[in-house]
C-alpha positions in Angstrom: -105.9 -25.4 57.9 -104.7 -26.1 61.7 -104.3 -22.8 62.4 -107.5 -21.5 61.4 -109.6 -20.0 64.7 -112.3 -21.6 66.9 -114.9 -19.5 66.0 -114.7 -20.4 61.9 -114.8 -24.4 63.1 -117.6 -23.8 65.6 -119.5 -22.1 62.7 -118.8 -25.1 60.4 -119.7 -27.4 63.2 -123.3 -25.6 63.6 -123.7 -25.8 60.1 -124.0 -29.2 60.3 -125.6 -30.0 62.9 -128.4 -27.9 62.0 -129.3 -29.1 58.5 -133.5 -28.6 58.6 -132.6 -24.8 60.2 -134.9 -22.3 57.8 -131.6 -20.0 58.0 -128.4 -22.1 57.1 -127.5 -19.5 54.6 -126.6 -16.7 57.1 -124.5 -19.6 59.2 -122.6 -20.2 56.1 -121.8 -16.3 55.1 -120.3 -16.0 59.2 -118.5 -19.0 59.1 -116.6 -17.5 55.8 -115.8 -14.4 57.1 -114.2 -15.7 60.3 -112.4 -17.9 58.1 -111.2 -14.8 55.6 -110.5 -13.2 59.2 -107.8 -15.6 60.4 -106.1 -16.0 56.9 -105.3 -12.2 57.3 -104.4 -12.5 60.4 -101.9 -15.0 60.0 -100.2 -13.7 56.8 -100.0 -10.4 58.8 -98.0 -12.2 61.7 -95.7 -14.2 59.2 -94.6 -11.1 57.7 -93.8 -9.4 61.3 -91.6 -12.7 62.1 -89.4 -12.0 58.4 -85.9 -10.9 58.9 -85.1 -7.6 57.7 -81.5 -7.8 57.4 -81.2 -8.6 53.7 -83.1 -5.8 52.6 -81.7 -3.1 54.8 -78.2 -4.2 53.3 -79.5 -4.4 50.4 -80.8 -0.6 50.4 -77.9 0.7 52.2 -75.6 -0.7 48.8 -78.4 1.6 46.1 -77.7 4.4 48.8 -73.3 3.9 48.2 -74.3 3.7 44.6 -76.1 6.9 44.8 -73.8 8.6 46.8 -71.0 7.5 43.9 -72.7 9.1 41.2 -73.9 12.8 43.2 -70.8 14.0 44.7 -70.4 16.8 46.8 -69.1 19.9 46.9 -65.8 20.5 45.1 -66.2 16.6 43.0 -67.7 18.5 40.2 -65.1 19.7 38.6 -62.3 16.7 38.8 -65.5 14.7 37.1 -65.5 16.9 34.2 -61.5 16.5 34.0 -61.7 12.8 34.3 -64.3 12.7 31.9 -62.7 15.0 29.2 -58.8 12.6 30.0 -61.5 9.8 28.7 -62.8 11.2 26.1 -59.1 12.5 24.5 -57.9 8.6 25.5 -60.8 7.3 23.4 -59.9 9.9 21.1 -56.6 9.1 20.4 -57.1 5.1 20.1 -59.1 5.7 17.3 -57.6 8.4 15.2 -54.1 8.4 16.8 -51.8 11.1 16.4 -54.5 13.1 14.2 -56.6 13.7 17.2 -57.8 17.3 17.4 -55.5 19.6 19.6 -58.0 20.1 22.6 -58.4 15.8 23.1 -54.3 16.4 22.6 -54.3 18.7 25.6 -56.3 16.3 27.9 -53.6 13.8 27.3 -50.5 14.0 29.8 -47.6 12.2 29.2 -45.3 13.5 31.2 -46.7 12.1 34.9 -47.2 8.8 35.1 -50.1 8.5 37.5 -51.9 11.0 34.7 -51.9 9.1 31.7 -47.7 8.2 31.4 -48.0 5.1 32.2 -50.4 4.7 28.7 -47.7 5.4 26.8 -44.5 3.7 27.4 -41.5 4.8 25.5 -40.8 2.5 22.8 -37.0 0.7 22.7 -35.4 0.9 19.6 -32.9 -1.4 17.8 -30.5 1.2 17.3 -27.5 1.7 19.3 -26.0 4.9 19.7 -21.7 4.3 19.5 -19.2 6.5 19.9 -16.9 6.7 16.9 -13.6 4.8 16.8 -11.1 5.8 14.5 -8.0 4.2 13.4 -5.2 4.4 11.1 -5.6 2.7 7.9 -2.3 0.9 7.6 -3.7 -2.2 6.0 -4.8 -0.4 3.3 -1.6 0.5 2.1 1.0 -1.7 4.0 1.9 -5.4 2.6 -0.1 -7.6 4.5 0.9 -11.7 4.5 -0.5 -14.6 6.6 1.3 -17.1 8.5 1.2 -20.5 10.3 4.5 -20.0 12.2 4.9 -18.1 15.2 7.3 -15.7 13.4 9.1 -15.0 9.7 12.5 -14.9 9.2 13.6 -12.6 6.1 17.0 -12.6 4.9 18.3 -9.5 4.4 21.6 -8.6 1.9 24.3 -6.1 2.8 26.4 -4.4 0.4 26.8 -5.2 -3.3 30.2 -7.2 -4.4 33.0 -5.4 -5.2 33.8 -5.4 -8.7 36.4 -3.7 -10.5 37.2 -3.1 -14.0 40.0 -5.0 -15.0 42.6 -5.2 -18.3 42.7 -8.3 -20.4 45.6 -10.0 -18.0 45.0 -7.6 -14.8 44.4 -9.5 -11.6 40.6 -9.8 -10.4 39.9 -8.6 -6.6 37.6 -10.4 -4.4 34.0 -9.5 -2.9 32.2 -10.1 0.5 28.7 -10.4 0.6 27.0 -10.2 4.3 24.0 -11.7 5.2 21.5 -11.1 8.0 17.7 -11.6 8.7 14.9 -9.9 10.1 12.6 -11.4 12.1 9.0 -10.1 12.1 7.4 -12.2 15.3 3.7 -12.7 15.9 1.6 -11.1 19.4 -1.3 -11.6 20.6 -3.7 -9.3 21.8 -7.1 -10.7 24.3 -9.7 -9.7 26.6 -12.9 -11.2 27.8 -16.6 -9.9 28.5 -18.9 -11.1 31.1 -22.3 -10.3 30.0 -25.7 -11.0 32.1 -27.3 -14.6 30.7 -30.9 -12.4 31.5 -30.1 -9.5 29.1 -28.6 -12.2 26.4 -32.2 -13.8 26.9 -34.1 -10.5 26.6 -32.3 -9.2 24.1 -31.2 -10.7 21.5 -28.6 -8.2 19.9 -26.5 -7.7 23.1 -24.0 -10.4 22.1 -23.9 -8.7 18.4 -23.0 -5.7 20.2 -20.7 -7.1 22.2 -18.9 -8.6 19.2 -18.7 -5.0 17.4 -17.2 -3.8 20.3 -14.6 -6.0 20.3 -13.6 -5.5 16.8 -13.7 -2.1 17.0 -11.5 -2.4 19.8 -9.3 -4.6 18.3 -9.0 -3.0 14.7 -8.2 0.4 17.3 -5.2 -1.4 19.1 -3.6 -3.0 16.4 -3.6 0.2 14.1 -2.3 1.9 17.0 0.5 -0.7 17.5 1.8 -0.4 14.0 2.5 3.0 14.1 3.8 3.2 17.7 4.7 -0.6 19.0 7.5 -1.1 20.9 8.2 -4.6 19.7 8.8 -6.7 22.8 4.3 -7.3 23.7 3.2 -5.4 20.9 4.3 -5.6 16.9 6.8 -2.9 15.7 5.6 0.0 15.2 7.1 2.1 12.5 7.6 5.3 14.1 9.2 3.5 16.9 12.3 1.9 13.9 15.5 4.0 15.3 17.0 3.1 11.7 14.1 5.4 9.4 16.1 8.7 8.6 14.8 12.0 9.0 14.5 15.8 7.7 14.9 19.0 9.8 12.0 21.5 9.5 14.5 24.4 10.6 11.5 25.4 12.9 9.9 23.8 16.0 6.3 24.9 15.0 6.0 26.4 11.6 6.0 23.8 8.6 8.3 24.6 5.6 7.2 23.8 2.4 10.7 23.9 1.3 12.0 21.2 4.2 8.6 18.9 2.4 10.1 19.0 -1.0 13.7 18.3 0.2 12.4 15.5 2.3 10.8 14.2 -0.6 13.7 13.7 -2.6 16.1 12.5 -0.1 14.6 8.9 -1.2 16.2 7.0 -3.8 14.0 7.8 -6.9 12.2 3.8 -6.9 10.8 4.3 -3.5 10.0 8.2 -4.2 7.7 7.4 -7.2 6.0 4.1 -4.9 5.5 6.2 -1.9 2.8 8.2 0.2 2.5 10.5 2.8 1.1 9.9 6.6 0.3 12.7 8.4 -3.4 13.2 11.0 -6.1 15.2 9.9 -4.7 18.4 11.9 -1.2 18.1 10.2 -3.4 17.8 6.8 -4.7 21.3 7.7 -1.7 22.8 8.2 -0.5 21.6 4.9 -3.2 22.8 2.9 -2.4 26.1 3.2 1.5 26.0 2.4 2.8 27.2 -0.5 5.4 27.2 -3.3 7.8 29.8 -4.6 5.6 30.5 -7.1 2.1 30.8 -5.1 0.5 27.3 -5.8 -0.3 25.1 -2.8 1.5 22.0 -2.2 -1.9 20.4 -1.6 -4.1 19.5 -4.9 -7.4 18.1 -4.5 -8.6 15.1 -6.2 -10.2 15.6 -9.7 -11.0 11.7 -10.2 -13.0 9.5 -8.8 -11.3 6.6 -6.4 -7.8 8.7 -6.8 -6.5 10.2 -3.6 -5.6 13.7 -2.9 -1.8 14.6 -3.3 0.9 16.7 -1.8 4.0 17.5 -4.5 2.3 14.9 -6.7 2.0 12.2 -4.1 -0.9 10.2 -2.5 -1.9 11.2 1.6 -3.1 8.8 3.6 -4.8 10.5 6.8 -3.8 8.7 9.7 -5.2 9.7 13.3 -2.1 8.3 15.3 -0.4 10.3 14.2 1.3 13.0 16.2 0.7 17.3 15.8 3.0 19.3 14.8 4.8 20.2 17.6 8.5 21.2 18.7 11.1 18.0 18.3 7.8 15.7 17.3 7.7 13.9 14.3 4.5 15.0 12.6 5.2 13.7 8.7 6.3 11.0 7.1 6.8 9.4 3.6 7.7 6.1 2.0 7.2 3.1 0.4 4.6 1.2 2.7 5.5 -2.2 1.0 8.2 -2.2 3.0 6.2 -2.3 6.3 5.0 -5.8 6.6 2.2 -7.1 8.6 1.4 -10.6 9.3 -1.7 -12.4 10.3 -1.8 -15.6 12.4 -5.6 -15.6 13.9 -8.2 -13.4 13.1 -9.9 -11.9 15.8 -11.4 -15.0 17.2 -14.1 -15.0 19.6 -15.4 -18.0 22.2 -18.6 -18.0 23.8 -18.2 -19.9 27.4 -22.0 -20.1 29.1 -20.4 -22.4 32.0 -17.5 -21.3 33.6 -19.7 -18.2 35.0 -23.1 -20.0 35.1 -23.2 -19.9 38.8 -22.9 -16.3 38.8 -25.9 -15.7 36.5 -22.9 -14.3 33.4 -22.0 -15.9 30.0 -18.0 -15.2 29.3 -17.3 -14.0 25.9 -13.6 -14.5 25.1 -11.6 -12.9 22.2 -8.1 -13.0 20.9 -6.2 -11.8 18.0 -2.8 -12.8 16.8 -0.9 -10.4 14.6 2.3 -9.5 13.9 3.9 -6.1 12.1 7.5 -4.5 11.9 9.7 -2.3 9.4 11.5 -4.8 6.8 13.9 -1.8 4.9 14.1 1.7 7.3 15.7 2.8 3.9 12.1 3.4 2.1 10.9 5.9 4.9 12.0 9.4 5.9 10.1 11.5 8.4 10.0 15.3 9.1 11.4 16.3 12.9 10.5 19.9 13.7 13.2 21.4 14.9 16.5 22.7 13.9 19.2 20.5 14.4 
């Protein structure tokens, strides 16, 4: 009440002072007025003093707001898209694929700053791998294992020389030669370096990396049997200078005839044991030869787990095999028994995280011990296209 004006204490002052006037009543009413007067006053000029800041900023925000949601000329239209992308995004989360082909049409996958981003594309377990074929020797070849670092067989030469003889006729004598044949072991190995981050994020890398390697190792060795020269690799059988062959009598055109005397070239035991080896484009060729009397050498197989034949003997496709071709050796039969492969180590495979640590890799080692080689030449006769 300090700040209240002269004039309203001066009133209240009179008041007082003049307690037996006839006319304190119109004193009082003045005084009150004055009084109302200067409370008015005073609000007014505290309200002039307030600091406007706050509200202007405050108002120029709404006006932003505003200016957001009424846009000018030429906004109309990317609102109506944007709102129609929303509406086919909201559709799709809650019906999915079955959302109705115009919401479908709002959705673009293909840009990323449209909507591709939304939909990632989704990583899938599978691993697409190239095929790798090889011969199937082991199915048909004798297969041993070993501790040793090589076999020694002993091999006979001729048979003794016996005679026959009268009751008091002299006897003659017999030598009988002895050799061996050594089938020795070799070893085959490579090593991976694979990232220790894409081990860590994902987990079948190192399974891959491990079908890889036997694939590539089944590939080699198969290869190696049929075409090994012996010294690195195991002997291959189409590398044995001592197998015998058969002349086509052409460079290019397969004889059904040559086939048939090829066949029985071989001592009858190994004929009936044996099989053919030949690659799938030979096999085509063969397919459509014929005998004197019109029926195909070929003949399908009309029971279950039972090869097909040519003459009346078993084929075994095998895709090292070379084409038919001048001077090549494109065919060739015998008793497989006689090729003998033996195992030392499996493929074995070592895991080393350390060595390569420093360089962010995890080494995967692998090695494979195996040897292979042609115990009797005798059993096998190929087919040389040419004539002579």
């Amino acid at each position: 009440m300090k700040h209240l004006s002269k004039s309203a204490l001066l009133g209240a002052a009179m008041i007082m002072e003049r307690k037996g006037d006839d006319e304190p009543e119109a004193l009082v009413t003045k005084a009150i007025e004055d009084l109302t007067k200067a409370v008015e006053t005073r609000m007014a000029e505290a309200e002039k003093k307030a600091d406007p800041a706050p509200l202007i900023a405050r108002l120029d925000k709404l006006e932003t707001k505003l200016n957001r949601l009424n846009p000018g000329e030429g906004e109309t239209e990317k609102k109506a898209e944007a709102t129609a992308e929303r509406k086919a995004f909201a559709a799709y989360l809650r019906l999915g694929d079955a959302i109705p082909e115009t919401d479908r049409k709002a959705l673009n996958q293909s840009s990323d700053p449209q909507g591709g981003y939304l939909a990632p594309a989704e990583l899938s377990s599978e691993v697409i791998r190239d095929l790798v074929e090889f011969s199937p020797i082991r199915s048909v070849a004798s297969v041993r294992g070993t501790g040793a670092p090589s076999t020694i067989y002993p091999t006979r030469g001729d048979l003794t020389n016996a005679r026959w003889v009268g009751e008091a006729q002299g006897r003659t004598g017999s030598d009988i030669t002895f050799g061996q044949k050594e089938v020795a072991v070799k070893e085959l190995a490579t090593f991976v370096d694979i990232s220790n981050r894409l081990l860590a994020d994902a987990p079948q890398a190192e399974a891959e990396v491990r079908a890889a390697l036997a694939e590539d190792f089944g590939k080699k060795e198969a290869t190696a049997f049929v075409w090994g020269e012996g010294a690195l690799e195991p002997e291959g059988f189409m590398r044995n200078a001592e197998i015998q062959h058969t002349l086509n009598g052409h460079a290019t055109n397969l004889s059904a005839d040559q086939l048939i005397t090829l066949l029985y070239a071989l001592p009858a035991t190994y004929r009936n044991r044996g099989a053919w080896a030949m690659n799938g484009t030979t096999l085509g060729v063969i397919r459509k030869l014929k005998d004197g009397q019109g029926n195909f050498l070929w003949q399908p197989s009309y029971q279950a787990g039972q090869p097909e034949t040519i003459l009346g003997r078993p084929v075994v496709e095998m895709v090292d095999m070379p084409d038919v071709a001048a001077d090549a050796f494109p065919i060739i039969y015998g008793d497989w028994q006689a090729y003998r492969i033996l195992d030392r180590i499996g493929l074995d495979v070592l895991v080393d995280p350390y060595t390569q640590r420093t360089n962010g890799l995890t080494r995967i080692h692998a090695n494979r011990r195996v040897g292979g080689g042609v115990l009797q030449a005798a059993r096998f006769r190929k087919l040389k296209m040419a004539t002579s």
